[in-house]
Backbone of each chain as ProteinMPNN parsed JSONL, in Angstrom:
{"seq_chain_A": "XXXXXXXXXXXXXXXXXXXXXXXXXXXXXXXXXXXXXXXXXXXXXXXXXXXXXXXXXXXXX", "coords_chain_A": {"N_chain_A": [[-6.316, 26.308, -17.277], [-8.405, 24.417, -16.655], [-7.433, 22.262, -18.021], [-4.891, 21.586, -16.487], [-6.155, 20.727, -13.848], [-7.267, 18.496, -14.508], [-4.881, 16.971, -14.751], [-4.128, 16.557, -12.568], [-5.702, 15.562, -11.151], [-5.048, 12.415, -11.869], [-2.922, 11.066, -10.78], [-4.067, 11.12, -8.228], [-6.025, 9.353, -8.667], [-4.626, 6.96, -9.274], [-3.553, 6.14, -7.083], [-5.62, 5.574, -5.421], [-5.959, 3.397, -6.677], [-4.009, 2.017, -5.789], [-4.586, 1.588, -3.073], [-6.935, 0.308, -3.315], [-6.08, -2.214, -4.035], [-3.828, -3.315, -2.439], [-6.017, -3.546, -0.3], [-7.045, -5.846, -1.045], [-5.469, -7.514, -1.723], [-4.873, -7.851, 1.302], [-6.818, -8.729, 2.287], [-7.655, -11.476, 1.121], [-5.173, -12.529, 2.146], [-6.206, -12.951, 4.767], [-8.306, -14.957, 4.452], [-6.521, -16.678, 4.053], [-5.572, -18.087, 6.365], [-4.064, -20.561, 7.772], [-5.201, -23.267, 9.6], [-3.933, -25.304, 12.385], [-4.608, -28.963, 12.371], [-4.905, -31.854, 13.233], [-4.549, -35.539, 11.869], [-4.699, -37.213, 12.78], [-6.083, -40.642, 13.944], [-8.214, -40.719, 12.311], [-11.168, -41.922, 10.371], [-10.236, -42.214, 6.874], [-10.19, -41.513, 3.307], [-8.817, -42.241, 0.57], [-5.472, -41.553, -0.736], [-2.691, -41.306, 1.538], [-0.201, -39.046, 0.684], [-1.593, -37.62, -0.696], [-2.081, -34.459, -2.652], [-3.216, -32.671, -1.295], [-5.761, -32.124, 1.507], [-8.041, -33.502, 2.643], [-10.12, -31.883, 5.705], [-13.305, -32.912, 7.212], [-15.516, -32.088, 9.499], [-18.271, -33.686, 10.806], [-21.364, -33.586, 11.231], [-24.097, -36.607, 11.524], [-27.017, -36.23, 11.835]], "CA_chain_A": [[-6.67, 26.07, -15.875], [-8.855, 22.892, -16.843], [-6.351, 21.321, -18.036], [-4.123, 21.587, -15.395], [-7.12, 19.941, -12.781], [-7.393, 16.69, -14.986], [-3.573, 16.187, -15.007], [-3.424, 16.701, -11.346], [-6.281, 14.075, -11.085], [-4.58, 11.484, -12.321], [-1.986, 10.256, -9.869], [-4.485, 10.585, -6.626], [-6.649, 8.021, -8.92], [-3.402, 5.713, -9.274], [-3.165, 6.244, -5.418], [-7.097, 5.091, -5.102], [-6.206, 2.032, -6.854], [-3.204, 1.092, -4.518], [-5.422, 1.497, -1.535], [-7.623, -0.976, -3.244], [-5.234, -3.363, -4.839], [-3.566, -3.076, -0.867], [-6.762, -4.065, 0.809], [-7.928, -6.736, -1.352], [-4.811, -8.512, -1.19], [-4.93, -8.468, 2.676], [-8.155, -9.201, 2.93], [-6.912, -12.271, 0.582], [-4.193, -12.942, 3.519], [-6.716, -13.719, 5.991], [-8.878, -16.434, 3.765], [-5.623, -17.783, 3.39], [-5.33, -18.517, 7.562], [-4.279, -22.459, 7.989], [-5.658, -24.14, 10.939], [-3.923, -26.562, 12.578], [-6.274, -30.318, 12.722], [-4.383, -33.38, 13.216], [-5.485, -36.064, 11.228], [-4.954, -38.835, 13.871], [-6.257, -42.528, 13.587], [-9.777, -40.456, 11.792], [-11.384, -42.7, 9.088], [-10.087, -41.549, 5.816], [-10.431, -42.124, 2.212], [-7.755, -41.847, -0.451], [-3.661, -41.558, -0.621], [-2.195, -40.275, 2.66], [0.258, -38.571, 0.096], [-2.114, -36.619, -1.379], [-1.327, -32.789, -2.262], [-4.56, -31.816, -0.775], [-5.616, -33.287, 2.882], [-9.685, -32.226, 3.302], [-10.622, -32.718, 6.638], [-14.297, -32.479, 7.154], [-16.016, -31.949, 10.809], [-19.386, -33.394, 10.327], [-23.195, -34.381, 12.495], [-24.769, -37.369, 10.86], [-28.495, -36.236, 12.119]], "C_chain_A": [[-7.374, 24.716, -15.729], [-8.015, 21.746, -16.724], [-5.503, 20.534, -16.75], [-4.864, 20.567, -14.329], [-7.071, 18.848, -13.246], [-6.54, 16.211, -14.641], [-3.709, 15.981, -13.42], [-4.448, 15.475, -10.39], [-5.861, 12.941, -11.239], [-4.201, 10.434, -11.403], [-2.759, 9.987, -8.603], [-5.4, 9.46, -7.303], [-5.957, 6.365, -9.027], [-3.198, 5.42, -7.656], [-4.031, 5.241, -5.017], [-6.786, 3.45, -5.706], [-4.982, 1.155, -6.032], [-3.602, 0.689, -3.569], [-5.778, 0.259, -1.876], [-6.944, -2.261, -3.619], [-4.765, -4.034, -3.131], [-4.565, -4.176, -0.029], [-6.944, -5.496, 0.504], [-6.842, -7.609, -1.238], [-4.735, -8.964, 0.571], [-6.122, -8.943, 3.183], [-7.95, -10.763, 2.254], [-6.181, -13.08, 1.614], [-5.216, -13.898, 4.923], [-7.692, -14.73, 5.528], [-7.541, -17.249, 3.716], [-5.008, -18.486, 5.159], [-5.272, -20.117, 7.765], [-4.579, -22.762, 9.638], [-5.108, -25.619, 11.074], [-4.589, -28.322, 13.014], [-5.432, -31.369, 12.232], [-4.929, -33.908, 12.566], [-5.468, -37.612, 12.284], [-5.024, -39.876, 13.518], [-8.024, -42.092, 13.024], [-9.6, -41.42, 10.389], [-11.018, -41.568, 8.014], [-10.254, -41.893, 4.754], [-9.071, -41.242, 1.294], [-6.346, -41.607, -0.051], [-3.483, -40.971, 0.546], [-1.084, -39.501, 2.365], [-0.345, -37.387, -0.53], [-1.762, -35.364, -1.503], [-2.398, -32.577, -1.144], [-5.011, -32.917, 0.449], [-7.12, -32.067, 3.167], [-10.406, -33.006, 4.826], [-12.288, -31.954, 7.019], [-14.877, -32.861, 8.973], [-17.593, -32.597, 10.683], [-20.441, -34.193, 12.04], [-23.903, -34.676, 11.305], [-26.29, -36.503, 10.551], [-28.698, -34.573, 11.672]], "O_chain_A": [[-7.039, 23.938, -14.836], [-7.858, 20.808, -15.943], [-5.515, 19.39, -16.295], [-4.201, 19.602, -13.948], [-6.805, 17.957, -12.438], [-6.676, 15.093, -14.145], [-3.213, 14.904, -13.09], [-4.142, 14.799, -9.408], [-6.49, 12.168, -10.517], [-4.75, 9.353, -11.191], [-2.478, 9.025, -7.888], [-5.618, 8.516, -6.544], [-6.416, 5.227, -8.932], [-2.654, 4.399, -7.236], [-3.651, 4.227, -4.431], [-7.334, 2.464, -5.214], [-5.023, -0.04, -5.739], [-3.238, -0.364, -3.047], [-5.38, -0.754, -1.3], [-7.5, -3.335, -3.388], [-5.286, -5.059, -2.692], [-4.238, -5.178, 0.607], [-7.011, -6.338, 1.4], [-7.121, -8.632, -0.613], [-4.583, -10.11, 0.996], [-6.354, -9.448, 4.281], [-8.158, -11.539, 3.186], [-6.561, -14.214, 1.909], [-5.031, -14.898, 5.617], [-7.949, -15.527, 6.43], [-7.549, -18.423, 3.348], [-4.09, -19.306, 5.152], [-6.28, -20.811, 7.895], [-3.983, -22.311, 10.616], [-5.408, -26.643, 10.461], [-4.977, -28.547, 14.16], [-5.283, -31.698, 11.055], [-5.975, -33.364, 12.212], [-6.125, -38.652, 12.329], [-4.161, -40.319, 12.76], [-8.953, -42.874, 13.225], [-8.631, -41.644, 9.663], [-11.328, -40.381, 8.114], [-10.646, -43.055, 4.858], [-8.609, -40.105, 1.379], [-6.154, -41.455, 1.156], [-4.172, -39.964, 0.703], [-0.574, -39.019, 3.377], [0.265, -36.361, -0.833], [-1.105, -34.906, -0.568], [-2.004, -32.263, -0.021], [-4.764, -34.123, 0.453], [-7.311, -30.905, 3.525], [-10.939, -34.101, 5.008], [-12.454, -30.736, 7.088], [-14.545, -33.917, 9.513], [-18.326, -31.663, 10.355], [-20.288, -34.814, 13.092], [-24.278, -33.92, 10.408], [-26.675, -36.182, 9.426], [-29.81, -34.049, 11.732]]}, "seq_chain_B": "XXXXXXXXXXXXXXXXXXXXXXXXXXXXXXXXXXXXXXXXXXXXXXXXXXXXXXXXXXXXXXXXXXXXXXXXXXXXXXXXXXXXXXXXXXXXXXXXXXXXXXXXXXXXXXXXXXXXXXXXXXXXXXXXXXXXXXXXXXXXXX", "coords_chain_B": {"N_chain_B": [[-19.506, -39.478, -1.058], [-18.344, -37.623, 0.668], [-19.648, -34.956, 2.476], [-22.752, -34.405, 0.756], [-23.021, -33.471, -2.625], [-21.197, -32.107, -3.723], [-18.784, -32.431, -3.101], [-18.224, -35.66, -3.135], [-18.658, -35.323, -6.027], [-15.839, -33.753, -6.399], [-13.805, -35.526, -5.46], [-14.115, -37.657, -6.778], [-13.482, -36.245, -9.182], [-11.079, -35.202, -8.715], [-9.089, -37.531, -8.232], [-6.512, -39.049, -6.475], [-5.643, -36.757, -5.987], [-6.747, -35.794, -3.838], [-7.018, -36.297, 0.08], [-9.748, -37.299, 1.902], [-10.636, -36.545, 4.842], [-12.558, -37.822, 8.151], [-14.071, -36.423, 10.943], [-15.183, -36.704, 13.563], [-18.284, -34.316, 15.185], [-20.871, -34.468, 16.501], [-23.858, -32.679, 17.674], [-25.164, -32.197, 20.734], [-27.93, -32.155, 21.595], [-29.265, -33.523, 20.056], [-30.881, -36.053, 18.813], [-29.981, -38.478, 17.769], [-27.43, -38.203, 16.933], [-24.872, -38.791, 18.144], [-25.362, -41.653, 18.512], [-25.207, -42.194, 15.908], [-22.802, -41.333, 15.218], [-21.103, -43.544, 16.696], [-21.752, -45.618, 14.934], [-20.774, -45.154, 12.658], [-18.081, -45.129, 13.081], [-17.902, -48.149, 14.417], [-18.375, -49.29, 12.09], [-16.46, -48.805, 10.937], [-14.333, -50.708, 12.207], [-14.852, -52.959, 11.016], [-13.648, -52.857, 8.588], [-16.075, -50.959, 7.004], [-16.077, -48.179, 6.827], [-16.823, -46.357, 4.856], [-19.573, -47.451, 3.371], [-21.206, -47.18, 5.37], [-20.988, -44.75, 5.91], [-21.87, -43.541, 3.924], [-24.529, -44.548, 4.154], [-25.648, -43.416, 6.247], [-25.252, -40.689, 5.513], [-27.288, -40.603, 3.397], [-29.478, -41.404, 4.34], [-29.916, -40.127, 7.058], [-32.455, -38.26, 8.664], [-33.003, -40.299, 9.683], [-32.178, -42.211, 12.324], [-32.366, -44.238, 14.054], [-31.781, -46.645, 16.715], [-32.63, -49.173, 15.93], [-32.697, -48.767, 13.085], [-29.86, -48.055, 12.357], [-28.469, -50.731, 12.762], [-30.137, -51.986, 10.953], [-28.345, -50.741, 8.942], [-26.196, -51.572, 9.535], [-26.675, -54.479, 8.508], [-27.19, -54.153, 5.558], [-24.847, -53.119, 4.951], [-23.1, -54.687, 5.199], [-21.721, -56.252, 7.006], [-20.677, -57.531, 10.657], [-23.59, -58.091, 12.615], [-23.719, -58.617, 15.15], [-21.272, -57.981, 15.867], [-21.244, -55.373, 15.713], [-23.446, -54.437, 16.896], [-23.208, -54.771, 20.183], [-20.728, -53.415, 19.57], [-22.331, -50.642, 19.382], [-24.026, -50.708, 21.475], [-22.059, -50.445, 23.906], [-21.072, -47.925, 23.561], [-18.614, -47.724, 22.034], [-16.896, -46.364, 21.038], [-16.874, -43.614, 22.348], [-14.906, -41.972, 23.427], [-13.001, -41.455, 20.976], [-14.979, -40.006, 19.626], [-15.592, -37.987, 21.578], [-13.207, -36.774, 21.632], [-12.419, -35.42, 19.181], [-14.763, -34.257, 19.187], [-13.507, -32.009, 21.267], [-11.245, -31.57, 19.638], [-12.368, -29.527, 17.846], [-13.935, -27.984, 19.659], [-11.629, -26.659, 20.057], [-10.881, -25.406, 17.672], [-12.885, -24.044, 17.192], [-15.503, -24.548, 16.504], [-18.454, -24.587, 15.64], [-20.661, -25.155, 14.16], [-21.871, -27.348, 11.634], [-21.467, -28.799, 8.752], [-18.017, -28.661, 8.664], [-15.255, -28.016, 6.711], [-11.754, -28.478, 6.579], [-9.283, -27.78, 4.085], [-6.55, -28.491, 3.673], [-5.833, -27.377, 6.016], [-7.266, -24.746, 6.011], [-9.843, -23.02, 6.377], [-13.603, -23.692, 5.892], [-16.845, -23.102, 5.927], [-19.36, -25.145, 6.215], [-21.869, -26.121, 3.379], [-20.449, -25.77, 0.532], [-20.929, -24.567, -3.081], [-19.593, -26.715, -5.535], [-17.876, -25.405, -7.08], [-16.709, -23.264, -5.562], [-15.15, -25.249, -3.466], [-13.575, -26.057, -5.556], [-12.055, -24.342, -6.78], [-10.034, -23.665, -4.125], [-8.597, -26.07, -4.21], [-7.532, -26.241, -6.645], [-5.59, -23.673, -6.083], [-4.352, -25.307, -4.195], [-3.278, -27.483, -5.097], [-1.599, -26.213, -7.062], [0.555, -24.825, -5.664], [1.821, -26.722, -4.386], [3.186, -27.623, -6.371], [4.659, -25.95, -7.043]], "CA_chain_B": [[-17.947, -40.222, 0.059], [-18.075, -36.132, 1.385], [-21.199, -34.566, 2.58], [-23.087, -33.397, -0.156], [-22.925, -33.541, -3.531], [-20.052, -30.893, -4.287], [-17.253, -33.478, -2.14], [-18.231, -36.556, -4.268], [-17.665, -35.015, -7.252], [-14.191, -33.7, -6.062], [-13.224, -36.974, -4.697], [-13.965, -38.231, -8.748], [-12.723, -35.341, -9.976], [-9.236, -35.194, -7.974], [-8.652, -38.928, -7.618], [-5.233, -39.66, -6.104], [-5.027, -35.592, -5.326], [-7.156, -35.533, -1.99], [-7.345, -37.586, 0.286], [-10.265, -37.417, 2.554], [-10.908, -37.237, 6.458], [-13.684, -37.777, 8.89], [-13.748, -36.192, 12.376], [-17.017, -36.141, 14.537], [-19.142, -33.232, 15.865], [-22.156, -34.83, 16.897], [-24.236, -31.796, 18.091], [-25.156, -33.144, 21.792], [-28.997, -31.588, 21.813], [-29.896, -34.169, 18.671], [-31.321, -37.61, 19.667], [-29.123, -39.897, 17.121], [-25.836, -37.398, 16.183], [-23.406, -39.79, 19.076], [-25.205, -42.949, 18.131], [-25.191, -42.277, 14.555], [-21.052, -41.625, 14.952], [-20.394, -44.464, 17.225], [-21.998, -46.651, 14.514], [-19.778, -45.038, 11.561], [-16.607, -46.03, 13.74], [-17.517, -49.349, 14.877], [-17.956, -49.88, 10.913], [-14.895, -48.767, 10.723], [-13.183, -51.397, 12.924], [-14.939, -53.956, 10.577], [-13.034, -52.034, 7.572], [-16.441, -50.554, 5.934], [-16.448, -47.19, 7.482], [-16.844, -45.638, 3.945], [-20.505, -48.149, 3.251], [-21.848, -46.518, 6.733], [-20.948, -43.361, 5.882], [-23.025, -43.16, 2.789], [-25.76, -44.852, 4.09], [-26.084, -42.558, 7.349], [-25.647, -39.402, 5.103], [-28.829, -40.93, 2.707], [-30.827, -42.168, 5.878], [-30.367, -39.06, 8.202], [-32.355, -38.082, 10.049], [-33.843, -41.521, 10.214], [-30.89, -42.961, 12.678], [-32.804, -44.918, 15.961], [-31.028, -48.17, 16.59], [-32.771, -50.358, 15.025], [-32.424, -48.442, 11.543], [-28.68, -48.344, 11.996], [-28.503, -52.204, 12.727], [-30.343, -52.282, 9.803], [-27.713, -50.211, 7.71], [-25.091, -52.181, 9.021], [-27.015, -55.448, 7.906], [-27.14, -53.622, 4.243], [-23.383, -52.921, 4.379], [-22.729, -56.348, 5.195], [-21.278, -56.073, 8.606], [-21.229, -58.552, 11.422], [-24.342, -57.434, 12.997], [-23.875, -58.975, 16.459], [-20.281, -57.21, 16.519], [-21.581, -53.923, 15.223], [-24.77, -53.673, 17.919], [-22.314, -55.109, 20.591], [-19.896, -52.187, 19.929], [-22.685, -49.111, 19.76], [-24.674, -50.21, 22.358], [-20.725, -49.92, 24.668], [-20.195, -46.732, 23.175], [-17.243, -48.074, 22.464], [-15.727, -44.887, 20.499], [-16.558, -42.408, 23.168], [-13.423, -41.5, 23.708], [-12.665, -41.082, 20.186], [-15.953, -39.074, 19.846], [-15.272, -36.888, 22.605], [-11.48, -36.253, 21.254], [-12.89, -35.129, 17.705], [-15.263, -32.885, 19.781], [-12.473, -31.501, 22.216], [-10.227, -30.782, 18.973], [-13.69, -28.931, 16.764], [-14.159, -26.952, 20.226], [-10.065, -25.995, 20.228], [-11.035, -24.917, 16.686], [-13.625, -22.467, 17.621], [-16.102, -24.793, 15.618], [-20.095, -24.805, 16.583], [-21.895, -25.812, 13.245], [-21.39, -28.493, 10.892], [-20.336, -29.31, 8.107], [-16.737, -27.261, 8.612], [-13.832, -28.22, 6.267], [-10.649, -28.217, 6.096], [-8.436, -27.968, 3.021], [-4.842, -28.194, 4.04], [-5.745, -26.306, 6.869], [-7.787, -23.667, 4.974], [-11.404, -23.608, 6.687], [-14.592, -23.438, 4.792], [-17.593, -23.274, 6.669], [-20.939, -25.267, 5.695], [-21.532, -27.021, 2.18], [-20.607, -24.899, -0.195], [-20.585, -25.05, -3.929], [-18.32, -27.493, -6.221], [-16.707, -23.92, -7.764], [-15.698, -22.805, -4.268], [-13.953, -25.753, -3.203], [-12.579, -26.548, -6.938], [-10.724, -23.096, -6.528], [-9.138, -23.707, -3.042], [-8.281, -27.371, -3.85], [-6.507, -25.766, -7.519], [-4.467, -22.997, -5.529], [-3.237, -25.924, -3.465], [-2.603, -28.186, -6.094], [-0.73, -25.246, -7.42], [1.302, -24.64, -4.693], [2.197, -28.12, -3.774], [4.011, -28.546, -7.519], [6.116, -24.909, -7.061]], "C_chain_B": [[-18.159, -38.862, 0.963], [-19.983, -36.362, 2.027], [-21.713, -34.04, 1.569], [-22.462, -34.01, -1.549], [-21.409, -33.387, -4.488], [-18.973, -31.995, -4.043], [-17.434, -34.941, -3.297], [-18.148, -36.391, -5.586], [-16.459, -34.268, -7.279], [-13.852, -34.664, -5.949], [-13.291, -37.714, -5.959], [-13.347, -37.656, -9.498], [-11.219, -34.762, -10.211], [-8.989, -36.823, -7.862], [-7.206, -38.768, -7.513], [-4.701, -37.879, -5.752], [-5.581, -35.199, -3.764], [-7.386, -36.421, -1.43], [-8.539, -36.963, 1.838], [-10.677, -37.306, 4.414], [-11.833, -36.858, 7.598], [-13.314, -37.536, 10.229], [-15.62, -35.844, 12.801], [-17.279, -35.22, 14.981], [-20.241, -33.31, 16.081], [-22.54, -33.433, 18.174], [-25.203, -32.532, 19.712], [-26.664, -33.029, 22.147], [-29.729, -32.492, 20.898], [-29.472, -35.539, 19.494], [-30.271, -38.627, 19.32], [-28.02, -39.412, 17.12], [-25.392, -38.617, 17.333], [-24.011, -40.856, 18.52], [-24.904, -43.713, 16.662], [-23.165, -42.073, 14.524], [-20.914, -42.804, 15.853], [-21.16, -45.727, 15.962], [-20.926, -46.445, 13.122], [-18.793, -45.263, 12.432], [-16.721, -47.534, 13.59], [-17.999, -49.999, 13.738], [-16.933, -49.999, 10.543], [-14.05, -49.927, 10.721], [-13.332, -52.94, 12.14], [-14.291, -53.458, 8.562], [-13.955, -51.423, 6.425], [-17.506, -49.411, 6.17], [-17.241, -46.354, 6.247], [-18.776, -46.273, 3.171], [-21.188, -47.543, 4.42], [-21.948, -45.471, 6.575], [-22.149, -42.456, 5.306], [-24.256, -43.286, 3.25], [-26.543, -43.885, 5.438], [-26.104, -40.936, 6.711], [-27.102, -39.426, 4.323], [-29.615, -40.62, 3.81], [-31.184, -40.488, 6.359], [-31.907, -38.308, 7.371], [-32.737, -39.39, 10.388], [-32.653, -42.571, 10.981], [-31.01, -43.419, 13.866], [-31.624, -46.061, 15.315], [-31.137, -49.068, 15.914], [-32.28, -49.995, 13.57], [-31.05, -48.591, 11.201], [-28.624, -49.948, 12.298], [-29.088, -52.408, 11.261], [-28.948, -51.813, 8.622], [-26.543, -51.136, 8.342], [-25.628, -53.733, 8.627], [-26.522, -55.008, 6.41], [-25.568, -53.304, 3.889], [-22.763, -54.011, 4.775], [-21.325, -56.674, 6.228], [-21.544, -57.071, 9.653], [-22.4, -57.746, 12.213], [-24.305, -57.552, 14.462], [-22.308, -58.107, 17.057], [-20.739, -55.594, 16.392], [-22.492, -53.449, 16.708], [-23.826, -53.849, 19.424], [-21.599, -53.596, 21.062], [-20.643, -50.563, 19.978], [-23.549, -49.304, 20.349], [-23.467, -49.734, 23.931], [-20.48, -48.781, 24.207], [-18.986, -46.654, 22.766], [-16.642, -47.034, 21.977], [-16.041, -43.775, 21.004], [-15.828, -41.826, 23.425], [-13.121, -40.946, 22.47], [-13.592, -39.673, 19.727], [-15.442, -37.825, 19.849], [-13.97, -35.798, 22.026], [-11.931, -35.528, 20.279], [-13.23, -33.507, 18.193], [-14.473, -31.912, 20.265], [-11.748, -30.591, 20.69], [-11.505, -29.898, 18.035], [-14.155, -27.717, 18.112], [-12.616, -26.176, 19.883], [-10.231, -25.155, 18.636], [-11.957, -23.794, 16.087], [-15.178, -23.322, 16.382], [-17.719, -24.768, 16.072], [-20.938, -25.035, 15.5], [-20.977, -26.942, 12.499], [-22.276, -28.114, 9.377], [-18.875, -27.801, 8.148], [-15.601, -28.132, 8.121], [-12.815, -27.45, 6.684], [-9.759, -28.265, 5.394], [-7.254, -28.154, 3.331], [-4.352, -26.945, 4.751], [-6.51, -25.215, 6.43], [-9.579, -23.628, 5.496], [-12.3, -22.908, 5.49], [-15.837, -24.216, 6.326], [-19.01, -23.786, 6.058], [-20.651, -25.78, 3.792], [-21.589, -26.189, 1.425], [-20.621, -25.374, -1.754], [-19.846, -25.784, -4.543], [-17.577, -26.426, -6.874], [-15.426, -23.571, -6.447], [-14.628, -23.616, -3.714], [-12.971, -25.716, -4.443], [-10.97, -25.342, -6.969], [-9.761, -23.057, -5.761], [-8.429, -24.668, -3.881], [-7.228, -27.169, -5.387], [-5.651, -25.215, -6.816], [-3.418, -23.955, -4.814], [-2.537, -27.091, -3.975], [-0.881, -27.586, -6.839], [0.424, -25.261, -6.717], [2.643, -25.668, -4.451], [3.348, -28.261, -5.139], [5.079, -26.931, -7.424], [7.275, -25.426, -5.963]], "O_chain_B": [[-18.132, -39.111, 2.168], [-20.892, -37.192, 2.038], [-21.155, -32.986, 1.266], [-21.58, -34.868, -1.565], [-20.831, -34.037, -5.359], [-18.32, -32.359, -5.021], [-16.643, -35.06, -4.233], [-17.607, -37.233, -6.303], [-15.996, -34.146, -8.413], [-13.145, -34.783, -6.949], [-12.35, -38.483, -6.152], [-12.687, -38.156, -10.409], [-10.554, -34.247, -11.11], [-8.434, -36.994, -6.777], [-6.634, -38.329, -8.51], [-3.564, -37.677, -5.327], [-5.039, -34.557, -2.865], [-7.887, -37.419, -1.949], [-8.038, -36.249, 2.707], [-11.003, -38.339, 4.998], [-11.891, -35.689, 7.979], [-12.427, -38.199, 10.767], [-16.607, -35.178, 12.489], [-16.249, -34.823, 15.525], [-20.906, -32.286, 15.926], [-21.876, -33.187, 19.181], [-25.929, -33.495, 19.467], [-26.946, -33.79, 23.072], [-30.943, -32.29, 20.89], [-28.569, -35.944, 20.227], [-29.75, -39.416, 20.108], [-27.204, -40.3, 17.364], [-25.963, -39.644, 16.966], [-23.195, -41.364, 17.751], [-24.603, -44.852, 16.307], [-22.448, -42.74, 13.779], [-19.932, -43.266, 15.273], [-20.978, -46.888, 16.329], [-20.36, -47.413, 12.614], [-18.845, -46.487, 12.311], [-15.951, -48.186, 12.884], [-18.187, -51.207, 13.888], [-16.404, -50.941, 9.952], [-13.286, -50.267, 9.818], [-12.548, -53.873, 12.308], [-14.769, -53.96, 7.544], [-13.508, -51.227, 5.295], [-18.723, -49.332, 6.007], [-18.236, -45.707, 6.574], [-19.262, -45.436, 2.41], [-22.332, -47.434, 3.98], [-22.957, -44.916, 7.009], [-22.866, -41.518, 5.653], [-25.122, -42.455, 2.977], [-27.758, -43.718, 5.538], [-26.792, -40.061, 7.237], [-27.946, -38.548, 4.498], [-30.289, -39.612, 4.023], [-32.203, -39.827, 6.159], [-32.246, -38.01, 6.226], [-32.797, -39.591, 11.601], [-32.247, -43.57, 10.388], [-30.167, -43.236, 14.744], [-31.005, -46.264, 14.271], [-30.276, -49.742, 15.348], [-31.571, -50.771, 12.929], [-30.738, -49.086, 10.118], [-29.075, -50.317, 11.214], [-28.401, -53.027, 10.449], [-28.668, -52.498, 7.638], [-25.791, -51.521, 7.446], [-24.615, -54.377, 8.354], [-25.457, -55.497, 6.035], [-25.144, -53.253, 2.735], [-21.564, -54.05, 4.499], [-20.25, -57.233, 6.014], [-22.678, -57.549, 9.623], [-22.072, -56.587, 12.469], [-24.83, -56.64, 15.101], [-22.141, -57.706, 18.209], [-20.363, -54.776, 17.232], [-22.29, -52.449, 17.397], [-23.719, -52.725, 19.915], [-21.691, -52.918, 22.086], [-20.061, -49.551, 20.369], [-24.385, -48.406, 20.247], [-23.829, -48.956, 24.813], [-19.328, -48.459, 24.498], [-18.259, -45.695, 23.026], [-15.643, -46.711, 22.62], [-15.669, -42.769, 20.4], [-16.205, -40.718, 23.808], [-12.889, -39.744, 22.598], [-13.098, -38.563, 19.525], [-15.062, -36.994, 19.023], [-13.861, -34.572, 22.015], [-11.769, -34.391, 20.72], [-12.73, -32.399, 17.998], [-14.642, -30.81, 19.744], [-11.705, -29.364, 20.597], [-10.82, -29.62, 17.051], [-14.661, -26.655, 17.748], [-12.659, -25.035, 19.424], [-9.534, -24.143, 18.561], [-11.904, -23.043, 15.112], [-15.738, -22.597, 15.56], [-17.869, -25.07, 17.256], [-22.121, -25.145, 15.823], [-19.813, -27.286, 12.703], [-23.273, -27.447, 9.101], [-18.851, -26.614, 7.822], [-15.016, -28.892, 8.893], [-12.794, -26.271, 7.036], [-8.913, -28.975, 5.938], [-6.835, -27.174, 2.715], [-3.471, -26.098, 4.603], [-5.755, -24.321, 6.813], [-10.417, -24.269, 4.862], [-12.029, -22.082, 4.619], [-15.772, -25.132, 7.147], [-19.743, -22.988, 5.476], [-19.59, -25.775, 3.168], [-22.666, -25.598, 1.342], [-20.34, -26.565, -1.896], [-18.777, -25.573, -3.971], [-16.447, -26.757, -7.234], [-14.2, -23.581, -6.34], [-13.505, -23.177, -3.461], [-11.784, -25.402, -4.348], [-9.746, -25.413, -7.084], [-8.676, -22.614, -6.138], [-7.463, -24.135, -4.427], [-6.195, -27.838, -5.4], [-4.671, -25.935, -6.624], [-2.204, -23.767, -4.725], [-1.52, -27.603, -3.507], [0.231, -28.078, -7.03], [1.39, -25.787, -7.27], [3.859, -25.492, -4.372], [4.336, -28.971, -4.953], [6.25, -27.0, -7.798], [8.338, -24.815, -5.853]]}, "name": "protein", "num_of_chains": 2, "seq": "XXXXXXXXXXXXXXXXXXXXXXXXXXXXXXXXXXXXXXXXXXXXXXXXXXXXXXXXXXXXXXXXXXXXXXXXXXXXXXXXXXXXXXXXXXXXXXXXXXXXXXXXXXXXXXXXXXXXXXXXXXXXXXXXXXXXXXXXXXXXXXXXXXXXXXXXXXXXXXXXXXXXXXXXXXXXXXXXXXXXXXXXXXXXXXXXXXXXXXXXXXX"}
């Protein structure tokens, strides 16, 4: 009768980790949201080829 | 070259993989934020936007008029075109536009990156960006 309860444990713990595997990738999904931000005639520094394009918003003071 | 520490050692650490870019958000309640960006532009227009930059991220908060006149003396700037162009405001417009696209962006503090579109809010560690700025390295070569 023991027995039987462990085995039958098993698969809803394989379940428990889909949920989480599930969430964490979508929660993943939405850090990954691109925002569109022209880069215009803004001062820049470095290749306008670059892979990577960091545009920074900033206040001097 | 960035704000902060973390961005200048990316910007050494990636050479020729990022390339950089400045947009204004001068907070409108702070005495210097507009005069302190209309003086990093109208370095700009004398090609040594990147010498202003630095010296207004050191300086701040210390950014009356005279002190910037001084920093563009120190970055070796015409001084009579420099005071000239930020006592005209002359990059109001550009300013403003910066602002306009940082409201369309839902933005209200500063410093707020963007990675290749990818926001990041406020200066965060050199780990945190290093990670984005890999994935998109990554990306970029599949």
């Amino acid at each position: 009768m023991g027995d039987h309860q462990i085995k039958k444990g098993k698969p809803m713990k394989k379940f428990f980790v889909l949920i989480i595997l599930f969430l964490a990738s979508s929660l993943s999904f939405a850090q990954d949201k691109r925002y569109e931000a022209p880069v215009g005639d803004s001062p820049g520094y470095g290749q306008a080829n670059a892979p990577v394009t960091m545009i920074e918003f900033i206040d001097y003071q | 070259m960035g704000v902060g520490p973390a961005v200048d050692k990316l910007l050494k650490d990636y050479r020729g993989k990022i390339r950089l870019v400045v947009k204004m958000n001068p907070y409108k309640y702070r005495d210097f934020s507009h005069t302190a960006a209309e003086a990093a532009l109208a370095a700009s227009d004398q090609g040594k936007f990147w010498e202003m930059h630095q010296l207004l991220l050191k300086k701040s908060p210390q950014l009356d008029r005279n002190s910037l006149i001084k920093y563009a003396q120190e970055s070796g700037l015409d001084v009579k075109r420099f005071t000239e162009s930020l006592d005209a405001k002359k990059h109001a417009n550009t300013i403003e536009r910066d602002k306009q696209l940082a409201i369309s962006l839902d933005l209200y503090e500063t410093p707020v990156f963007f990675i290749n579109g990818r926001k990041v809010t406020g200066n965060r560690a050199y780990e945190y960006f290093k990670k984005i700025i890999d994935e998109e390295i990554k990306n970029e070569k599949r």
